[in-house]
C-alpha positions as CSV (number, residue, x, y, z in Angstrom):
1,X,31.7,62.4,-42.9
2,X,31.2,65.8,-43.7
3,X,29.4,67.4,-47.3
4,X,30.8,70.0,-48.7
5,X,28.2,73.2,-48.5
6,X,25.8,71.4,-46.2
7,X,25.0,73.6,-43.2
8,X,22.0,71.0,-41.9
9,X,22.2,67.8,-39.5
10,X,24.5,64.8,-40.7
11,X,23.0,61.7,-38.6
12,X,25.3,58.3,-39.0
13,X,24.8,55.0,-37.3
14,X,26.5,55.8,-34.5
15,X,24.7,58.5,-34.1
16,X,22.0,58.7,-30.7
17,X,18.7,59.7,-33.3
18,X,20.0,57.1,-36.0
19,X,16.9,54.9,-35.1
20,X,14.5,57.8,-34.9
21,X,15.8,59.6,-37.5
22,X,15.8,56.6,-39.8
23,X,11.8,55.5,-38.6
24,X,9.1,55.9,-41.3
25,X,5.2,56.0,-41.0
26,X,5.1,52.3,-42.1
27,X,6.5,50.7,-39.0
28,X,7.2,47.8,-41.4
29,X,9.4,49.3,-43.0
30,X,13.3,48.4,-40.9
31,X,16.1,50.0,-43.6
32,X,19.4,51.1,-42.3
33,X,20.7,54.4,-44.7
34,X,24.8,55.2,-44.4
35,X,23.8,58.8,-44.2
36,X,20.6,60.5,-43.1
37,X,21.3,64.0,-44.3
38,X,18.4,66.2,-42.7
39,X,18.5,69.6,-44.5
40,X,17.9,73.4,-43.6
41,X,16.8,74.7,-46.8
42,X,17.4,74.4,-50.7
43,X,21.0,75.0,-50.7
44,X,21.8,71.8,-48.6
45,X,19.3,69.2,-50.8
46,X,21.4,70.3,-53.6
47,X,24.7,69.4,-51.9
48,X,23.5,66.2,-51.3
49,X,22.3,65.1,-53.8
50,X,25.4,66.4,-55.2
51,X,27.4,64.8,-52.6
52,X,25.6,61.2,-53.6
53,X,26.3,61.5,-56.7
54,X,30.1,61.7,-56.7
55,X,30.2,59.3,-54.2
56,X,28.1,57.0,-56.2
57,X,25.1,56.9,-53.5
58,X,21.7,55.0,-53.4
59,X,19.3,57.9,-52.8
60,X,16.2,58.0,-50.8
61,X,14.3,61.2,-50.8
62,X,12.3,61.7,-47.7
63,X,9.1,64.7,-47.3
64,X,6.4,63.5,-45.0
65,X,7.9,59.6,-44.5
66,X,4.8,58.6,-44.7
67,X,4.5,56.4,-48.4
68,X,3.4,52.9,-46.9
69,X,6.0,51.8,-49.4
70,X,8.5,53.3,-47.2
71,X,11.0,54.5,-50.6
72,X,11.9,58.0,-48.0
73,X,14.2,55.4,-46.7
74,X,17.0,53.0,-47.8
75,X,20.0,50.2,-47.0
76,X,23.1,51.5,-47.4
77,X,22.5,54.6,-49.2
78,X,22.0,58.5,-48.6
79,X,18.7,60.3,-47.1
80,X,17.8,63.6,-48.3
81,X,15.8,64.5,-45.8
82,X,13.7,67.5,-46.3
83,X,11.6,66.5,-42.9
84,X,13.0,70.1,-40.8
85,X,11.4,71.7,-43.7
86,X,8.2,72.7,-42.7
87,X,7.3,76.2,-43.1
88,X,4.2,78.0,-45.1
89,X,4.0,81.3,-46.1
90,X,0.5,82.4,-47.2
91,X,0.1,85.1,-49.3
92,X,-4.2,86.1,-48.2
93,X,-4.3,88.5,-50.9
94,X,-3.3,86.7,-53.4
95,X,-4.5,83.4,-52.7
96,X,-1.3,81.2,-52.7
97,X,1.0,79.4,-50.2
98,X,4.5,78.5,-50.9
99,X,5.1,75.4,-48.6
100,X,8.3,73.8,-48.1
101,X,9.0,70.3,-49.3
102,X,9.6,68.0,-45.3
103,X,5.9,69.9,-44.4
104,X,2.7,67.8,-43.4
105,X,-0.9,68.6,-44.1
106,X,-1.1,69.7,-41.0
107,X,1.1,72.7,-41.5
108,X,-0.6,74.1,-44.5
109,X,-3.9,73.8,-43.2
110,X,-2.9,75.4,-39.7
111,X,-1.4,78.5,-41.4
112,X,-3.4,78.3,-44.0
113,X,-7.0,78.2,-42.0
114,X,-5.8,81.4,-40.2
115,X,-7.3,83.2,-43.2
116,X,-10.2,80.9,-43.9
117,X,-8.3,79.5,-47.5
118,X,-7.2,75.8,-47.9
119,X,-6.5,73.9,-50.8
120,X,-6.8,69.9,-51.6
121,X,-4.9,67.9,-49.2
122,X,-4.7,64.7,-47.7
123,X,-7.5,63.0,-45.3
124,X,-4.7,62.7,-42.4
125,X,-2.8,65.4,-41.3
126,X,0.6,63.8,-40.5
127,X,1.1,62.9,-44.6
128,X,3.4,64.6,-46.2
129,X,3.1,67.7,-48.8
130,X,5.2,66.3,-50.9
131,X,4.6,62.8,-51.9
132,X,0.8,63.3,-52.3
133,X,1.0,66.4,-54.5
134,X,3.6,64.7,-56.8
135,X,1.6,61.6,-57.0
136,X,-1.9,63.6,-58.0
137,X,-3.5,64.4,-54.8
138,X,-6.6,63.5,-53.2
139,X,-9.1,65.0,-50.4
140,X,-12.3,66.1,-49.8
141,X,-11.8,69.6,-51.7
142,X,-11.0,67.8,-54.9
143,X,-14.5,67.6,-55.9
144,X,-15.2,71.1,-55.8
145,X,-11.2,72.5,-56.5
146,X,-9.5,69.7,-57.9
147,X,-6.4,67.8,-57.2
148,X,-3.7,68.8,-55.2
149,X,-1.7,69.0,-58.6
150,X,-4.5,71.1,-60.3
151,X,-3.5,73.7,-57.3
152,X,-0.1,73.4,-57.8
153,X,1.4,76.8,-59.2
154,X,5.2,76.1,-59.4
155,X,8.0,73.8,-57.8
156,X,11.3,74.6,-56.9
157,X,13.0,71.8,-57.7
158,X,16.4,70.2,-56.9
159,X,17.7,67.9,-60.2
160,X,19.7,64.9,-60.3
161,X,22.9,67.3,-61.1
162,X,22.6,69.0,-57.9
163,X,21.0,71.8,-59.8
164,X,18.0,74.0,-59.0
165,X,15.2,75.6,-60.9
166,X,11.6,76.8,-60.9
167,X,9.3,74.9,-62.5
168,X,5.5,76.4,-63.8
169,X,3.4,76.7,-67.0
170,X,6.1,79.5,-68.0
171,X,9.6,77.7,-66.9
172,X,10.7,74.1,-68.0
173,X,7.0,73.1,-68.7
174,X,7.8,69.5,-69.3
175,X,9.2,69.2,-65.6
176,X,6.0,71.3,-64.4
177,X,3.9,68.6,-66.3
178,X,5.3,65.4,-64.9
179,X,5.6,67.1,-61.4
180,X,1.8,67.1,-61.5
181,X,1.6,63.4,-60.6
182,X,4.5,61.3,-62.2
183,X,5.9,61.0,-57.9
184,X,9.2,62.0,-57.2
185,X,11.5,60.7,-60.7
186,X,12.5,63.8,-61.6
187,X,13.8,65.7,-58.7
188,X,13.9,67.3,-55.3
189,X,11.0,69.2,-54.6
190,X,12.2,71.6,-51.7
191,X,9.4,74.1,-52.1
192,X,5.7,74.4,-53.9
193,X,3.5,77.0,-54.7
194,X,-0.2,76.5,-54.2
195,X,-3.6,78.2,-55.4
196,X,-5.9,78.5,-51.8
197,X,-9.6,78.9,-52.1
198,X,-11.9,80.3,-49.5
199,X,-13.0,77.1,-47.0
200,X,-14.3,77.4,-43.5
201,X,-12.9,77.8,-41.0
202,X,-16.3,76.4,-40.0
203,X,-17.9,73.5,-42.9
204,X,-20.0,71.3,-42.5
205,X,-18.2,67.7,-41.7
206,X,-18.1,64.4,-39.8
207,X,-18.7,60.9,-40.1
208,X,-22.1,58.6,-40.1
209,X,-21.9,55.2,-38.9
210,X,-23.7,52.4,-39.3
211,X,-23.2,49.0,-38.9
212,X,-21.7,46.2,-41.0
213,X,-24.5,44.5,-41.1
214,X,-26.1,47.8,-43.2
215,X,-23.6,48.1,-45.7
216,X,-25.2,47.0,-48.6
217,X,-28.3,49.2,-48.0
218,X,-25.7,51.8,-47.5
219,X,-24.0,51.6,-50.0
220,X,-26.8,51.0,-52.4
221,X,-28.0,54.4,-51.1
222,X,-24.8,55.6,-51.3
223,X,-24.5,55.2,-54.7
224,X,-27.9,57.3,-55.4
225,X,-26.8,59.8,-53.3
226,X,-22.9,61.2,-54.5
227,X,-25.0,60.4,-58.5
228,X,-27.0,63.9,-57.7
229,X,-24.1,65.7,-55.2
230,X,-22.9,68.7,-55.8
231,X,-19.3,69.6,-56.5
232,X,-18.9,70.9,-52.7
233,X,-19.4,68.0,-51.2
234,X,-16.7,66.0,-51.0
235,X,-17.3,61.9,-49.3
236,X,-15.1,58.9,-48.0
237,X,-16.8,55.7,-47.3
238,X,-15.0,54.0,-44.3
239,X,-15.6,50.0,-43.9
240,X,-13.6,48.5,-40.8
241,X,-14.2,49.3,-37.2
242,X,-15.4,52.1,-35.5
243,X,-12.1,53.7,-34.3
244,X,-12.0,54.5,-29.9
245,X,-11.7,58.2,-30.3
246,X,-12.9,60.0,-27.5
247,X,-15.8,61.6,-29.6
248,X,-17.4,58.5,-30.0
249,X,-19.1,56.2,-27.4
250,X,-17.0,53.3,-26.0
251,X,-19.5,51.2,-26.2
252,X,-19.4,51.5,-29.7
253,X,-15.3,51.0,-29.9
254,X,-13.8,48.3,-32.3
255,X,-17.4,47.8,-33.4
256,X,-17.7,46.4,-37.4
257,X,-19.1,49.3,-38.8
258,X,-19.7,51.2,-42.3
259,X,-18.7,54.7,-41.7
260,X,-19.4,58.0,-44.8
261,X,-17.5,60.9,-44.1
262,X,-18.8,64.4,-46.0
263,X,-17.0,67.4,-46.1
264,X,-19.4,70.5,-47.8
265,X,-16.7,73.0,-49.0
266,X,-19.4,76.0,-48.7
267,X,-21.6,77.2,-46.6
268,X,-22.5,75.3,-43.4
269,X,-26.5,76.1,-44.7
270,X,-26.1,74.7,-47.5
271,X,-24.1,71.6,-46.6
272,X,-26.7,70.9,-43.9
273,X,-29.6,70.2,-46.6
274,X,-26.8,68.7,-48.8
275,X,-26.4,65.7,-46.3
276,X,-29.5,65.6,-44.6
277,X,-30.5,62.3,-46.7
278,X,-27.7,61.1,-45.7
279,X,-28.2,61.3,-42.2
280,X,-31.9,60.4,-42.3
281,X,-31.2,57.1,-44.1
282,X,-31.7,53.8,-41.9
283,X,-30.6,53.6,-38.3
284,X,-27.0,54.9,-38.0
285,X,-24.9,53.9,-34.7
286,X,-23.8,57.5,-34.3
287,X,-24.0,60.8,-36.5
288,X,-20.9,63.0,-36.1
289,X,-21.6,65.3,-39.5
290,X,-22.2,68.8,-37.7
291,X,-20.5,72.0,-38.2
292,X,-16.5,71.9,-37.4
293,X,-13.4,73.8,-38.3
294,X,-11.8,72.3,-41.4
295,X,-8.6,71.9,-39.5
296,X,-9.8,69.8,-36.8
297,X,-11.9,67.6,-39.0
298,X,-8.5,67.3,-41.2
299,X,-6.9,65.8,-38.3
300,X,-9.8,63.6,-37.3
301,X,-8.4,60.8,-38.4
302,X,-4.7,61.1,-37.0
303,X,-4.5,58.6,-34.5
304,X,-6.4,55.9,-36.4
305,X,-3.2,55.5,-38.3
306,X,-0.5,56.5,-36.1
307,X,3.2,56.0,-36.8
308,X,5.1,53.1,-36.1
309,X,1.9,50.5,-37.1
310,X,2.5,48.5,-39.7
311,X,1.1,48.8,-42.8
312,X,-0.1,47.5,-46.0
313,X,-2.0,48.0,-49.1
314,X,-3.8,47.4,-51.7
315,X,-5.9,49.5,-54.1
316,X,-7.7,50.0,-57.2
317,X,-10.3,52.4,-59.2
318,X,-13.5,51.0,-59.8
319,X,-15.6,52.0,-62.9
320,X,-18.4,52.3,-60.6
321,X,-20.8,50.6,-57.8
322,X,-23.1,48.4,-59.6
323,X,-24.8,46.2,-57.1
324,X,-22.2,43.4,-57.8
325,X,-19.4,45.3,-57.0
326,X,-21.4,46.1,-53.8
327,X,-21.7,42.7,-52.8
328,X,-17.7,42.3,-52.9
329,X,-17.4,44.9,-50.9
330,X,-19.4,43.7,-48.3
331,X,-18.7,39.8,-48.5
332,X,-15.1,41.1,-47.9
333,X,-14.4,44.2,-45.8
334,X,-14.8,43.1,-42.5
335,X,-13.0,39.8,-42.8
336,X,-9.7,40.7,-42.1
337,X,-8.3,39.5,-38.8
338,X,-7.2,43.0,-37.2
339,X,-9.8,45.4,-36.0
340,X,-7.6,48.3,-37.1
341,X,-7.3,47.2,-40.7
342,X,-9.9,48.8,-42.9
343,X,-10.6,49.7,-46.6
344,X,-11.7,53.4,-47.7
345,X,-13.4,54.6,-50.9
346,X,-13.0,57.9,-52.3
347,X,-15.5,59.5,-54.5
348,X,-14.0,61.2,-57.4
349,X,-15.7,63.3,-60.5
350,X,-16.3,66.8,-59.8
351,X,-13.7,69.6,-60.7
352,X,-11.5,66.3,-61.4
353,X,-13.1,64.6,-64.3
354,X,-13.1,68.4,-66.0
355,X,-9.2,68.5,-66.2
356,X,-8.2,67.5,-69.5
357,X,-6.4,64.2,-69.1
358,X,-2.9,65.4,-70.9
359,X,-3.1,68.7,-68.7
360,X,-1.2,66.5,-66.2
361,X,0.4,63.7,-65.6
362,X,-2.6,61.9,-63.4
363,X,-4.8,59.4,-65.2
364,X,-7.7,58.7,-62.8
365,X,-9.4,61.5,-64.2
366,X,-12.6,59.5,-65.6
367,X,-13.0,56.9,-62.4
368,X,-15.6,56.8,-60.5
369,X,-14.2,55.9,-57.3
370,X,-10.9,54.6,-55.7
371,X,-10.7,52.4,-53.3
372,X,-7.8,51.5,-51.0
373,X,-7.4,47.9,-48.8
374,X,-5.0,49.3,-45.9
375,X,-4.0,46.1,-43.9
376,X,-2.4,47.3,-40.4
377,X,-1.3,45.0,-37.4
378,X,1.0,45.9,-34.4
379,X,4.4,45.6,-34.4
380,X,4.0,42.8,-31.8
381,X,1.7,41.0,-34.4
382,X,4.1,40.6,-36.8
383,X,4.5,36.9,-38.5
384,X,1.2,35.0,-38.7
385,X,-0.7,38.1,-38.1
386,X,1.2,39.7,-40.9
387,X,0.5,36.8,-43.4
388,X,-2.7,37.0,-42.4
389,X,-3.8,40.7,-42.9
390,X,-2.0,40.6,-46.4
391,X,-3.4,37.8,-47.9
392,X,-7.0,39.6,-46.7
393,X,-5.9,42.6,-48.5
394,X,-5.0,40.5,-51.8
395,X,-7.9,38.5,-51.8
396,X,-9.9,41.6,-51.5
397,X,-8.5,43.0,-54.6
398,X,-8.3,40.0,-56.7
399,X,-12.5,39.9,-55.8
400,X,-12.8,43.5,-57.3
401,X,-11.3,42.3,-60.4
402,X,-14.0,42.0,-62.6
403,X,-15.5,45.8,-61.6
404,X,-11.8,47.6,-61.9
405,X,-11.7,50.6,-63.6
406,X,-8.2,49.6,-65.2
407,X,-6.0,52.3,-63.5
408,X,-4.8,52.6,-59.5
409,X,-3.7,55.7,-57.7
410,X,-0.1,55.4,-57.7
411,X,0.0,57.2,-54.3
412,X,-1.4,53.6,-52.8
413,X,0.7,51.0,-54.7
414,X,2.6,49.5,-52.6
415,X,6.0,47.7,-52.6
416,X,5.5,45.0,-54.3
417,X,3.3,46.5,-56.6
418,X,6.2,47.8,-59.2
419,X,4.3,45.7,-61.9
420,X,1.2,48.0,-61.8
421,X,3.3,51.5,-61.9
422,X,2.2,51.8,-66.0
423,X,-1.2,50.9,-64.9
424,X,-1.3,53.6,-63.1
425,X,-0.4,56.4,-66.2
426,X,-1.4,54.3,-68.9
427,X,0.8,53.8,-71.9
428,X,0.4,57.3,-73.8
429,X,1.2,59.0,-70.2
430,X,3.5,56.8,-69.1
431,X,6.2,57.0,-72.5
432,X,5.3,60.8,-72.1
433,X,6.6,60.6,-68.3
434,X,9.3,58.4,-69.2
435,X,11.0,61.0,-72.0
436,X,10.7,63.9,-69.2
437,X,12.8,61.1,-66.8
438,X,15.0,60.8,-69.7
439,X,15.9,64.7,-70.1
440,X,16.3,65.3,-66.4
441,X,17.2,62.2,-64.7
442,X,19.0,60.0,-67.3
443,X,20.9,58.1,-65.2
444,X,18.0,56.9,-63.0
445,X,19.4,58.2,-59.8
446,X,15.9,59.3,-58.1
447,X,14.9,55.3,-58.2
448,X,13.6,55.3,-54.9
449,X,10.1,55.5,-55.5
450,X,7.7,54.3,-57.7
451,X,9.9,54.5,-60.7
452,X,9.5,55.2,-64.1
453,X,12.5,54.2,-66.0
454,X,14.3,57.1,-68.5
455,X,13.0,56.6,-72.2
């Protein structure tokens, strides 16, 4: 099989890295593509996605592979697969990194960190580039720069035609718009452009744990605490087990714990009296908050989730942490059957909740917090353990009902969450969204994902 103008890797099923190359992050995830077509640049997305579409081809877009959804892969269709396509260019003087579409947080904040600049990324550093930014964005710079999407200066972007063009503020400023958190409807991203902001390369990071048996005094505490915080300091509550990373006694592996995670996106002075409450209160297991480089405490958290687990989730936003909402979170976060499944809440507000909410396509701009249920058992668990860890993570979320927010992150819907994609937007956004899918993809082609149909 050969595509006309493609200069990259065609992998087939008979082909030695077939299995590999068709593997996602969500080891649950077993699809078998006709074509994995892993591209070299911009030129060769656009041939196949041109090649699909004369063919008439399912097509699956793949960045980072790492959506627990698994839509960077499909049965019987093509895989544009932007995954070689890794390279940053940072531009010091002017503040800005163009970062190709297949490259991982880890990339941009390697290159990136060389001249003390980042910008809001994920909390792990194998995720891709592309499917957070295109789904909002979150990170613990968003407090203090906003969302990934509120750094996001223009896309290059491959269209359902096979096309290419630039999209900004200044160049098909519809596109721009729905780029900025409607996913991956409306095209190929094979590059962005991002705005970077002086961090580090020492902050002020880590995580506090204490355990389970604290987490409604911390959480209570918690809650007084991020009310008076300033925009710098960005926080992760963590509720599961203490992961066996080598930083962290072993006596103390697997242990039911609460964990907070702070990163201070200033000066390592001032984040020291920013957290010191935090690391005063009660009798904490073990206190890793101390001055780090931003790029190692980025990749903290890498092999808590590695690839090939499997995976599943279930989120929501919550409107905020009254002392009810407290108690459901701690009747039901350590009662799932896997000590590596756990549930993490971000706090938002900050440089977010000043965005005006039709500046982009993300909704969460008011919430309070977001909170994801991440089920994960081995692949040798699978069947009752399976059954098992989902229905914890269902029963988890059907408790927060009553203190929802009314909106989810659409990054953490998972499959069989297509019923909550509107919830997501919200009406107004969503028929907004679904006009620009309309204009550019008509025909539905970029489906794979979670997909807003054309208007």
């Amino acid at each position: 099989m050969e595509i006309d103008g493609f200069r990259g890797r065609l992998i087939t099923a008979d082909h030695a890295d077939y299995d590999a190359a068709r593997a996602v992050w969500n080891g649950a995830v077993d699809r078998r593509p006709r074509l994995i077509a892993r591209c070299s640049g911009t030129a060769d997305v656009a041939a196949a996605v041109r090649f699909a579409r004369d063919h008439d081809m399912e097509i699956a877009v793949r960045g980072g592979g790492h959506n627990v959804a698994g839509t960077a892969v499909c049965d019987d269709g093509i895989v544009v697969d932007l995954s070689a396509m890794r390279a940053v260019w940072v531009d010091p003087a002017g503040r800005t990194a163009r970062v190709q579409g297949g490259a991982l947080w880890g990339d941009v904040d390697h290159e990136t960190q060389a001249h003390g600049l980042a910008t809001t990324g994920g909390i792990v550093g194998h995720t891709g580039v592309a499917g957070l930014t295109l789904g909002g964005g979150i990170g613990f710079l968003m407090r203090a720069h906003g969302l990934t999407v509120d750094n996001l200066l223009a896309a290059e972007v491959v269209t359902a035609e096979g096309g290419i063009v630039r999209a900004s503020a200044d160049e098909h400023p519809d596109l721009f718009w729905a780029l900025r958190g409607g996913g991956g409807n409306f095209g190929v991203v094979s590059s962005f452009r991002f705005a970077l902001h002086p961090v580090g390369p020492t902050v002020m990071a880590g995580p506090v744990f204490w355990a389970a048996d604290d987490t409604t005094d911390v959480l209570r505490f918690y809650r007084d605490f991020v009310a008076d915080a300033p925009d710098e300091l960005g926080s992760v509550v963590r509720l599961g087990t203490v992961p066996p990373l080598p930083v962290i006694p072993e006596d103390l592996h697997w242990r039911p714990a609460i964990a907070v995670a702070c990163c201070y996106a200033g000066a390592v002075e001032d984040g020291e009296r920013a957290v010191r409450a935090l690391r005063q209160f009660g009798t904490p297991l073990v206190d890793l908050l101390a001055p780090t480089t931003y790029a190692a405490f980025q990749g903290g958290l890498d092999d808590t989730v590695l690839h090939g687990w499997h995976y599943y989730w279930k989120a929501t936003d919550l409107a905020g942490l009254s002392d009810d909402a407290v108690a459901v979170i701690a009747d039901h976060a350590y009662a799932a059957g896997s000590p590596r499944s756990y549930s993490a809440m971000f706090h938002m507000g900050g440089a977010v909740a000043r965005v005006p909410l039709d500046a982009t396509a993300y909704a969460g701009r008011g919430v309070a917090h977001n909170i994801i249920i991440d089920a994960v058992w081995l692949p040798a668990e699978s069947g009752e353990h399976a059954a098992a860890e989902t229905a914890w993570a269902r029963r988890f979320l059907q408790a927060l009902q009553p203190h929802r927010a009314g909106s989810v992150y659409v990054n953490f819907l998972d499959s069989d969450d297509a019923g909550r994609i509107r919830e997501a937007y919200g009406d107004p956004i969503y028929r907004r969204l679904a006009d620009v899918k309309a204009k550019y993809d008509p025909d539905n082609a970029f489906h794979h994902n979670k997909n807003i149909r054309p208007g």
